[in-house]
PDB file of N, CA, C and O in Angstrom:
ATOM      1  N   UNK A   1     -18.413 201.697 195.300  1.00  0.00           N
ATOM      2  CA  UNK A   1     -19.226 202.795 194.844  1.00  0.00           C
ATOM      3  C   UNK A   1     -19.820 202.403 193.496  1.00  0.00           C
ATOM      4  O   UNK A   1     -19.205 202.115 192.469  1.00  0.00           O
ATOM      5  N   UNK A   2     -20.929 202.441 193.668  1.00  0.00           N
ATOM      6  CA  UNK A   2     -21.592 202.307 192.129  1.00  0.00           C
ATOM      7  C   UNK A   2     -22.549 203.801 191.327  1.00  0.00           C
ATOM      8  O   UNK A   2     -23.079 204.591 192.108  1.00  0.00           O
ATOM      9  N   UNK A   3     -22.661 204.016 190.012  1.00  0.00           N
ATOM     10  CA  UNK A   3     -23.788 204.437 189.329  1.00  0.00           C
ATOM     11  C   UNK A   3     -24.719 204.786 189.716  1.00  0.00           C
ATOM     12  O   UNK A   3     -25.355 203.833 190.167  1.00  0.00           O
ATOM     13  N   UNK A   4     -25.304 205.842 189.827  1.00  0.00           N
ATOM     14  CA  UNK A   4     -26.332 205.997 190.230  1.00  0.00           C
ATOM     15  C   UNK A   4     -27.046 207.036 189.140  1.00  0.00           C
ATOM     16  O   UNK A   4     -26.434 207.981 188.641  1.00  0.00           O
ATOM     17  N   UNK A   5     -28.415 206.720 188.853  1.00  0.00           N
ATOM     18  CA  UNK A   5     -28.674 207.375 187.982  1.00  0.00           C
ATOM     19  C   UNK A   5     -30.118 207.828 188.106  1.00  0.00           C
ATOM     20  O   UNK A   5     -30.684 207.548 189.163  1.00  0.00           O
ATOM     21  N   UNK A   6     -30.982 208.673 186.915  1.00  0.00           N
ATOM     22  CA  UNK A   6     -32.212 209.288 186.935  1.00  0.00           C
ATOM     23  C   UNK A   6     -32.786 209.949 185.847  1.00  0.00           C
ATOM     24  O   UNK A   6     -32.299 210.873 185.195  1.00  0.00           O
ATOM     25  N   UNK A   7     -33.724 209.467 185.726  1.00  0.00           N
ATOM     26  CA  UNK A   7     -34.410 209.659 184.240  1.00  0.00           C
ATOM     27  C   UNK A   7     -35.626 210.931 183.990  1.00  0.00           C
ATOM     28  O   UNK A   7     -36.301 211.325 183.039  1.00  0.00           O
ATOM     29  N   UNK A   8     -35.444 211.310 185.502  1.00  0.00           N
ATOM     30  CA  UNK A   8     -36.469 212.428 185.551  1.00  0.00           C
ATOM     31  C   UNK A   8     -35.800 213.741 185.404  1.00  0.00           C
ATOM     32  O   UNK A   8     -34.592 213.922 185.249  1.00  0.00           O
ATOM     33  N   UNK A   9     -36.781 214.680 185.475  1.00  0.00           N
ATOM     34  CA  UNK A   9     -36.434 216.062 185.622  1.00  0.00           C
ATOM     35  C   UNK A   9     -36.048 216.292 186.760  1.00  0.00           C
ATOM     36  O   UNK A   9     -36.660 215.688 187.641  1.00  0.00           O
ATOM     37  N   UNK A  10     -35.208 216.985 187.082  1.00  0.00           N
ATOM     38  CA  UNK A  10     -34.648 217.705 188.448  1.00  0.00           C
ATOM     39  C   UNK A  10     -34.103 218.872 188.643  1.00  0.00           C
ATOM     40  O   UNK A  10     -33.493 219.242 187.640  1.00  0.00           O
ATOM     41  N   UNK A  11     -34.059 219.721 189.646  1.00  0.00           N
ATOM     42  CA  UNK A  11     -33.988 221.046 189.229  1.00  0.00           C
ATOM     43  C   UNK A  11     -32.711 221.196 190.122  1.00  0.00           C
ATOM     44  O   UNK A  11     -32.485 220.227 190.846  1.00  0.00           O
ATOM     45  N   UNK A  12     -31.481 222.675 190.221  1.00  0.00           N
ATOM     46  CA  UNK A  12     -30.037 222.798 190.092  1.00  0.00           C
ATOM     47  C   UNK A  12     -29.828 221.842 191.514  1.00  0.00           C
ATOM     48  O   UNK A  12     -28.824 221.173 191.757  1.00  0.00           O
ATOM     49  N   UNK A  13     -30.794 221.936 192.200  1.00  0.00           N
ATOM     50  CA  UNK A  13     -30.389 221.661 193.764  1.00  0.00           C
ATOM     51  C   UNK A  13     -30.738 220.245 193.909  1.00  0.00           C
ATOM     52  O   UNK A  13     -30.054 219.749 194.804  1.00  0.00           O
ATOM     53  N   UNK A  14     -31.491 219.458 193.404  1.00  0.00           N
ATOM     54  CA  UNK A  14     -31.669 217.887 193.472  1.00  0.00           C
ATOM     55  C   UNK A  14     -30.172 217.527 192.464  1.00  0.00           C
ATOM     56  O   UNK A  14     -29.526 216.586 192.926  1.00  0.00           O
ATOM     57  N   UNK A  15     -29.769 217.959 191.587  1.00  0.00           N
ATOM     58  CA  UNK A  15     -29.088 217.844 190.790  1.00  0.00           C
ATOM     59  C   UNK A  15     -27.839 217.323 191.579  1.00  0.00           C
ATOM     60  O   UNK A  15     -27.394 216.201 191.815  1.00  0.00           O
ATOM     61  N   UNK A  16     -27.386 218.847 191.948  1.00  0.00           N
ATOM     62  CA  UNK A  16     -25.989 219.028 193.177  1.00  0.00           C
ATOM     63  C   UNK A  16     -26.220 218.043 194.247  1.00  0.00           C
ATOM     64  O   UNK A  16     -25.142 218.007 194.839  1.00  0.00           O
ATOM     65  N   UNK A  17     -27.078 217.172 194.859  1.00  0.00           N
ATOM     66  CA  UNK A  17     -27.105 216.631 195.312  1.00  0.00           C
ATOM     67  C   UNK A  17     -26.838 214.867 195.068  1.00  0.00           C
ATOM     68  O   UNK A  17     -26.773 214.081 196.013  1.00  0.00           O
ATOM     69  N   UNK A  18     -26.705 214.462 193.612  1.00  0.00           N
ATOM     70  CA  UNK A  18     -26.743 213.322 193.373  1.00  0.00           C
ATOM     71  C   UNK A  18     -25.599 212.820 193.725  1.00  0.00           C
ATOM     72  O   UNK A  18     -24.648 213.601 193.699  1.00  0.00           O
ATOM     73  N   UNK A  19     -25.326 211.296 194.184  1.00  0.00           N
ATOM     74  CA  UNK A  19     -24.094 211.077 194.670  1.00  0.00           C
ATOM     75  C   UNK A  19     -24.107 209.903 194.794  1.00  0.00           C
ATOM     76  O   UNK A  19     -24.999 209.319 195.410  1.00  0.00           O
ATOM     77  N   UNK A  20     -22.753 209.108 194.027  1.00  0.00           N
ATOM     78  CA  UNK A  20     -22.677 207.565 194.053  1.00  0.00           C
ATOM     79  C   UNK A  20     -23.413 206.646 194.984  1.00  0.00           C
ATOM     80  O   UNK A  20     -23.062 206.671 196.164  1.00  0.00           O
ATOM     81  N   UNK A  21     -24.201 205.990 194.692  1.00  0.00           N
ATOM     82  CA  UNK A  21     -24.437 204.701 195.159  1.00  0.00           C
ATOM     83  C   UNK A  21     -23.406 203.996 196.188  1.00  0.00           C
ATOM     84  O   UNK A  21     -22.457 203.452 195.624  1.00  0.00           O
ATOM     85  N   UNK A  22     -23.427 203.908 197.655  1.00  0.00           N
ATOM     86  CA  UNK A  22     -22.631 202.807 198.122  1.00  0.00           C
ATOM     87  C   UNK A  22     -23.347 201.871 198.501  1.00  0.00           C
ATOM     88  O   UNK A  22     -24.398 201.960 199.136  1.00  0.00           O
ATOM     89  N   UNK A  23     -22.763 200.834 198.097  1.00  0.00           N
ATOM     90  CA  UNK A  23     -24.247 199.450 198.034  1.00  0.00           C
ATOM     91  C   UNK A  23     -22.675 198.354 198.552  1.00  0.00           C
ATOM     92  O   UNK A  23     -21.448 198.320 198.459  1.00  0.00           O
ATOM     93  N   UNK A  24     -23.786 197.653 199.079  1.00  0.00           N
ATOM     94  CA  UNK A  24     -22.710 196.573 199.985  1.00  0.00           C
ATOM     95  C   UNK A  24     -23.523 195.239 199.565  1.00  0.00           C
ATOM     96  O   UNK A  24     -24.718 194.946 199.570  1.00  0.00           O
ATOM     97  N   UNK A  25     -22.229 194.504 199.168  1.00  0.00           N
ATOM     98  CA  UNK A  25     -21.875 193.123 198.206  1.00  0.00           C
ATOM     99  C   UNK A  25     -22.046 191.781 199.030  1.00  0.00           C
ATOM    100  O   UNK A  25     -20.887 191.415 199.224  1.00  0.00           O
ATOM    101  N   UNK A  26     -22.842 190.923 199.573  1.00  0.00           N
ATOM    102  CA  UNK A  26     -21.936 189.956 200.101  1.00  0.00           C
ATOM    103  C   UNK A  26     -22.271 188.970 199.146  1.00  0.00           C
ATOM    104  O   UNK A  26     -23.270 188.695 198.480  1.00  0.00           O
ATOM    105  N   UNK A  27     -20.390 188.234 199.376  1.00  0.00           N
ATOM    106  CA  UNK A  27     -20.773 187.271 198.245  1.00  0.00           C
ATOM    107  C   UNK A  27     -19.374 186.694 198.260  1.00  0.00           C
ATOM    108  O   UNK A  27     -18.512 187.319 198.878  1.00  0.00           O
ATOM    109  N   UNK A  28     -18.948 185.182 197.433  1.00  0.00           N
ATOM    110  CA  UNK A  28     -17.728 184.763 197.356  1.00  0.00           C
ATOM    111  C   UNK A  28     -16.938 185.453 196.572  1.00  0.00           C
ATOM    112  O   UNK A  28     -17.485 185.994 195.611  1.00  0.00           O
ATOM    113  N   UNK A  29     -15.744 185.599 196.712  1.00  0.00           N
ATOM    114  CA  UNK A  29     -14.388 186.258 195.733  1.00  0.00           C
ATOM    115  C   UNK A  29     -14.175 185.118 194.510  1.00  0.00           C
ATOM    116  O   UNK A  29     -13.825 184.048 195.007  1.00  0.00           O
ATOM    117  N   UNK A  30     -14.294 185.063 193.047  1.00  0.00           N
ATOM    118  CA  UNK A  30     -13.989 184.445 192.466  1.00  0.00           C
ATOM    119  C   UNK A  30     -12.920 184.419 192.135  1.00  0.00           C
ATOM    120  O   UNK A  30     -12.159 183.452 192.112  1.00  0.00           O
ATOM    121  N   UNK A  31     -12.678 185.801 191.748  1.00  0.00           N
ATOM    122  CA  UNK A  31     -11.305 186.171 191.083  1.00  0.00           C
ATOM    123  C   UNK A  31     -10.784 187.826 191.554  1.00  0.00           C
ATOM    124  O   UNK A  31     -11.549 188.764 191.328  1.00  0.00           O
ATOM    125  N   UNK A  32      -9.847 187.992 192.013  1.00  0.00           N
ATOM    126  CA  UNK A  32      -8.797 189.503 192.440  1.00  0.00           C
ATOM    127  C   UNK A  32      -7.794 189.446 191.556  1.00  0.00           C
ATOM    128  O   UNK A  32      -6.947 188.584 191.324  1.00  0.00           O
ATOM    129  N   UNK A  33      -8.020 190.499 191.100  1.00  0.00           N
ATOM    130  CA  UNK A  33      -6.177 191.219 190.404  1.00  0.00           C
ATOM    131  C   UNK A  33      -6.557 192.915 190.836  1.00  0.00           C
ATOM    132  O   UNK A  33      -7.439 193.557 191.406  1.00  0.00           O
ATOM    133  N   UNK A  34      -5.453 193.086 190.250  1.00  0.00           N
ATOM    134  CA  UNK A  34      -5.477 194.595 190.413  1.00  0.00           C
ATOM    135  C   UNK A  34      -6.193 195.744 189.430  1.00  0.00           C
ATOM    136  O   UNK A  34      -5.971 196.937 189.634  1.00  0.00           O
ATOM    137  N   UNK A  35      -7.230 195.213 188.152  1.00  0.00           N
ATOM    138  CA  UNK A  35      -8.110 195.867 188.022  1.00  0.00           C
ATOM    139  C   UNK A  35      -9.199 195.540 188.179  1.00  0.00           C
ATOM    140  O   UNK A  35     -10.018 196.453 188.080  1.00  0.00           O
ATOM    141  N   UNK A  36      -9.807 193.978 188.525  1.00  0.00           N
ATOM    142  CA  UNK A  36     -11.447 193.910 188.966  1.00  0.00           C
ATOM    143  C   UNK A  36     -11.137 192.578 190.177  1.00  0.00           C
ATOM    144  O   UNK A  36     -10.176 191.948 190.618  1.00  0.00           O
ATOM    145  N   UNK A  37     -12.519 192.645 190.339  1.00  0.00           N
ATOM    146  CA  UNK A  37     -12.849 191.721 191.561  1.00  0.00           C
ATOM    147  C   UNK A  37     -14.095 191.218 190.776  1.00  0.00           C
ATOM    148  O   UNK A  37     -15.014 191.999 190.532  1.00  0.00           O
ATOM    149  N   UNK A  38     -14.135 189.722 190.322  1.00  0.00           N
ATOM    150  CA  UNK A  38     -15.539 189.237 190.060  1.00  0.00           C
ATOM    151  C   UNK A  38     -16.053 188.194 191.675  1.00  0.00           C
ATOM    152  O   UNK A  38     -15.285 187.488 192.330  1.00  0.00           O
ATOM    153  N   UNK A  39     -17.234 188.377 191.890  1.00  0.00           N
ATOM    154  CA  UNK A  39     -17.754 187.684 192.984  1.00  0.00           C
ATOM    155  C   UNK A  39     -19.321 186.744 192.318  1.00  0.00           C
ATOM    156  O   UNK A  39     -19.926 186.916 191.260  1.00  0.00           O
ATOM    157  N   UNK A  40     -19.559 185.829 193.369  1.00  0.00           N
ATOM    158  CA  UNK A  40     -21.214 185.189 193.070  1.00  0.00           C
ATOM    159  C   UNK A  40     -21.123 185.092 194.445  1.00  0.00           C
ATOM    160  O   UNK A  40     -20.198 185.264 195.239  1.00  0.00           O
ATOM    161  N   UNK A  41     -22.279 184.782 194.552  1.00  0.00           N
ATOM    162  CA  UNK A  41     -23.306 184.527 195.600  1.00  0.00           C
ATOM    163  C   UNK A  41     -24.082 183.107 195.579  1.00  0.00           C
ATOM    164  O   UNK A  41     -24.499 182.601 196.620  1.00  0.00           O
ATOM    165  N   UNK A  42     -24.202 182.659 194.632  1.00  0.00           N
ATOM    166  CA  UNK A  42     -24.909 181.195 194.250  1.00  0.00           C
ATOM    167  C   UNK A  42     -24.044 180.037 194.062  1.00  0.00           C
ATOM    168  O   UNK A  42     -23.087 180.791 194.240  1.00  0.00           O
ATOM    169  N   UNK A  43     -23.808 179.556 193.980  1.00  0.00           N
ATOM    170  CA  UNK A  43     -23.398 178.478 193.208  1.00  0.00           C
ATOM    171  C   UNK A  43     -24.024 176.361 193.283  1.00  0.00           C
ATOM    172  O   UNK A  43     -24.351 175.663 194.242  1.00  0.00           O
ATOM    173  N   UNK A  44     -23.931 176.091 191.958  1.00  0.00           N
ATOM    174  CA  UNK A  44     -24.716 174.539 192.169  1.00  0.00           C
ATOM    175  C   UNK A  44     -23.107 173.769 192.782  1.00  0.00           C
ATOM    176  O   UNK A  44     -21.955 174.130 192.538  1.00  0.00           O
ATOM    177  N   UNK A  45     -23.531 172.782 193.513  1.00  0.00           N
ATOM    178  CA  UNK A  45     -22.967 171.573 194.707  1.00  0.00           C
ATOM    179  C   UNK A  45     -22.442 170.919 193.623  1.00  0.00           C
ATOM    180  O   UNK A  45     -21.218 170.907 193.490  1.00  0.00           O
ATOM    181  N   UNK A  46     -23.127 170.390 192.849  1.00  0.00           N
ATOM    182  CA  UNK A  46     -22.980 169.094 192.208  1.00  0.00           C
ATOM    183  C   UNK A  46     -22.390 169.689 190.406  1.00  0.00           C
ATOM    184  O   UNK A  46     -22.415 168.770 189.587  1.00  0.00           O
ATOM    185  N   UNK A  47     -22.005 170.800 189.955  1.00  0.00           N
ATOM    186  CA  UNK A  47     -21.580 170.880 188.783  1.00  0.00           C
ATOM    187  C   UNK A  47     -21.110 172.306 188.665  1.00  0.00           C
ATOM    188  O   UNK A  47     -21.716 173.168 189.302  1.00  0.00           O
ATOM    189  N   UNK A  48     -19.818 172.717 187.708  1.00  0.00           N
ATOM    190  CA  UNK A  48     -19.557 174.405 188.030  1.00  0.00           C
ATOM    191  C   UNK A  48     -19.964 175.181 187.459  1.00  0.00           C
ATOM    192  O   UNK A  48     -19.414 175.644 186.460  1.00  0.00           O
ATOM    193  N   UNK A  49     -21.374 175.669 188.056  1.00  0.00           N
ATOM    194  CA  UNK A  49     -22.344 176.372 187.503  1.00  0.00           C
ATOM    195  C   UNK A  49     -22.194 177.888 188.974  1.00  0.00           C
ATOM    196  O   UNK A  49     -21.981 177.875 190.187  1.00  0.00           O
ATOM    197  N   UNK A  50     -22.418 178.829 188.074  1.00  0.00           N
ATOM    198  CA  UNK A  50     -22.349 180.362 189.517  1.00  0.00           C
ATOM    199  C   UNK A  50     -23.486 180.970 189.477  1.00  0.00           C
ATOM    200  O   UNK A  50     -23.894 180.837 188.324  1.00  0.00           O
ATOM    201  N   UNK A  51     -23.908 181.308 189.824  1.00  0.00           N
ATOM    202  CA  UNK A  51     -24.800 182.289 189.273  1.00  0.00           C
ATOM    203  C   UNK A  51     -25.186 183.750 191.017  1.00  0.00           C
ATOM    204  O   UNK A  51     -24.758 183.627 192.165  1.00  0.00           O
ATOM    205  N   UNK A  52     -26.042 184.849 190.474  1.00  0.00           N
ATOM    206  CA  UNK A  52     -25.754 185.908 191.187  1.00  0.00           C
ATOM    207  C   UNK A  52     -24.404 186.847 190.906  1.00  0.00           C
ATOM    208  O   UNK A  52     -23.963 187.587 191.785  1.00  0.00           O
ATOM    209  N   UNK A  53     -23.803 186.735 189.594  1.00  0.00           N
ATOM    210  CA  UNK A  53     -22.391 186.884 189.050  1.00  0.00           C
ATOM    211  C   UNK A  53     -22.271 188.467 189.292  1.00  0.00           C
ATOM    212  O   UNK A  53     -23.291 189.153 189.345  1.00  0.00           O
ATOM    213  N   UNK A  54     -20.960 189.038 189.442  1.00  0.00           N
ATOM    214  CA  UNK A  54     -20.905 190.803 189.227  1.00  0.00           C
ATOM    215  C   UNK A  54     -19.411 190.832 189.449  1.00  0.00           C
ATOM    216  O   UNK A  54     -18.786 190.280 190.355  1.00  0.00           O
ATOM    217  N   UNK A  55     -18.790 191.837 188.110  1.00  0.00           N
ATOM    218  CA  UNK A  55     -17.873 191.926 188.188  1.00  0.00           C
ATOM    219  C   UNK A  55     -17.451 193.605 188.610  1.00  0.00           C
ATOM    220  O   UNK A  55     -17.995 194.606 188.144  1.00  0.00           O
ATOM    221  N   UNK A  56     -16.676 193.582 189.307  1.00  0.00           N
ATOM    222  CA  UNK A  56     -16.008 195.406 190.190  1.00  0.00           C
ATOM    223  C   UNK A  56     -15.507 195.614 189.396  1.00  0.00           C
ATOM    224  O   UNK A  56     -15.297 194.687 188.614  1.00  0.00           O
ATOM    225  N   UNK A  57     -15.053 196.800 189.121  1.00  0.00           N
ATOM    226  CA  UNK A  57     -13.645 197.749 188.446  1.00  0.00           C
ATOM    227  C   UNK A  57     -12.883 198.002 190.159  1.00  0.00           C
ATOM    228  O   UNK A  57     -13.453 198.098 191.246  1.00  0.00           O
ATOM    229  N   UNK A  58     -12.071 198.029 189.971  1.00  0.00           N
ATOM    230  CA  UNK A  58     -10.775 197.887 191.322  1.00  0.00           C
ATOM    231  C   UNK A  58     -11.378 199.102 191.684  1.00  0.00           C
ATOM    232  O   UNK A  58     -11.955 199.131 192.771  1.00  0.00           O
ATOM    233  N   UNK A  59     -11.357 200.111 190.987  1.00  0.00           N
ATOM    234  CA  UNK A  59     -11.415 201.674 191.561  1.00  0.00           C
ATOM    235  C   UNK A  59     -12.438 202.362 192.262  1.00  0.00           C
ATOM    236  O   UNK A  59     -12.467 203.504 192.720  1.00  0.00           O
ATOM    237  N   UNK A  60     -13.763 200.903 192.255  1.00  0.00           N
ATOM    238  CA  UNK A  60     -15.027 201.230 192.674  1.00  0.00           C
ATOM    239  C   UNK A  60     -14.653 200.871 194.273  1.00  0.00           C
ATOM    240  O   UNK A  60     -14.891 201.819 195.021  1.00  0.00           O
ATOM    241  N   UNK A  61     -14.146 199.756 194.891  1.00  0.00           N
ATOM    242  CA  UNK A  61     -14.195 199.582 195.712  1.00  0.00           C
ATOM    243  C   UNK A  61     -13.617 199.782 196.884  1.00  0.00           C
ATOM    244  O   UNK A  61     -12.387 199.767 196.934  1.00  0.00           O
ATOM    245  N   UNK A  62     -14.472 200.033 198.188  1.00  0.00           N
ATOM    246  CA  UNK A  62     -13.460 201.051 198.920  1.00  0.00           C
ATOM    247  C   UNK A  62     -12.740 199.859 199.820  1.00  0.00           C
ATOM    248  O   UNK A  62     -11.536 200.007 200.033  1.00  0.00           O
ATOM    249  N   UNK A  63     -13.267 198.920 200.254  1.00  0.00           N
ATOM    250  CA  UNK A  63     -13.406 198.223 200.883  1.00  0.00           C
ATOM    251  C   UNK A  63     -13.362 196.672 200.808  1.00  0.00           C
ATOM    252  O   UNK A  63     -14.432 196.259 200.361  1.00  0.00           O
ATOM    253  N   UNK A  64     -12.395 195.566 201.124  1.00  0.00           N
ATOM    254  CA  UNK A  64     -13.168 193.963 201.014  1.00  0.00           C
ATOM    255  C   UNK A  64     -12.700 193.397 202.064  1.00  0.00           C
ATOM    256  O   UNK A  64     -11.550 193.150 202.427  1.00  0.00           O
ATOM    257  N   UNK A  65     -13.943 193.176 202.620  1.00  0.00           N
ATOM    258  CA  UNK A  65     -13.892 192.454 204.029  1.00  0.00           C
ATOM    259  C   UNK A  65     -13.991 190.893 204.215  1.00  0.00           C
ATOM    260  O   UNK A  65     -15.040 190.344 203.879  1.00  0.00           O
ATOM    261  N   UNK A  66     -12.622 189.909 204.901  1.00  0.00           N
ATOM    262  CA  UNK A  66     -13.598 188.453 205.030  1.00  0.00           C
ATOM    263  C   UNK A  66     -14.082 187.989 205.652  1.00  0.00           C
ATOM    264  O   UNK A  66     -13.378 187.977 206.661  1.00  0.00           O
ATOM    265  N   UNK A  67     -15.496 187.179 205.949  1.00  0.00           N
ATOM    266  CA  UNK A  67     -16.037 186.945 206.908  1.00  0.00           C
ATOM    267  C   UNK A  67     -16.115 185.351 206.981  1.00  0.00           C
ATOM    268  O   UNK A  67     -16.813 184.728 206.181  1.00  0.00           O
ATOM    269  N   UNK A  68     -15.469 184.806 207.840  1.00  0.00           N
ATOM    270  CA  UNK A  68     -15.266 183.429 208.413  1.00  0.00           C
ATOM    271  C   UNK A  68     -16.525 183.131 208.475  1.00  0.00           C
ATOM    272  O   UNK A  68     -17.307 183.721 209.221  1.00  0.00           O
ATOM    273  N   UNK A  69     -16.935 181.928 207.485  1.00  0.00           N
ATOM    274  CA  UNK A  69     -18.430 181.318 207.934  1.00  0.00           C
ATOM    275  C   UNK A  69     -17.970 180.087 208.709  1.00  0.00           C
ATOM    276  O   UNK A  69     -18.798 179.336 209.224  1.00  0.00           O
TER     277      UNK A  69
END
């Protein structure tokens, strides 16, 4: 679950309606503990460089699935 946000005016009923972001990640697991999950998506072959980087708060996520490439 992520942030979701808005910079406009909105009136009581667009308001009551706002509601987390669920946005879906794919990407390698760098690192798990029990308060974050950092992942990338990029990385260079030839030197340890990551990039596409994002780190979770544990509490955001509902879900981590692995998918056998």
């Amino acid at each position: 679950m992520d942030i979701l946000g808005d910079s406009g005016h909105a009136d009581i009923e667009e308001f009551n309606q706002m509601k987390p972001a669920e946005m879906v990640t794919h990407a390698y697991v760098y690192y798990n503990d029990s308060k974050v999950v950092k992942t990338f998506a990029s990385y260079d072959a030839h030197f340890e460089s990551f990039s596409d980087r994002n780190v979770f708060p544990k509490g955001c996520i509902k879900k981590i699935e692995k998918v056998n490439l």
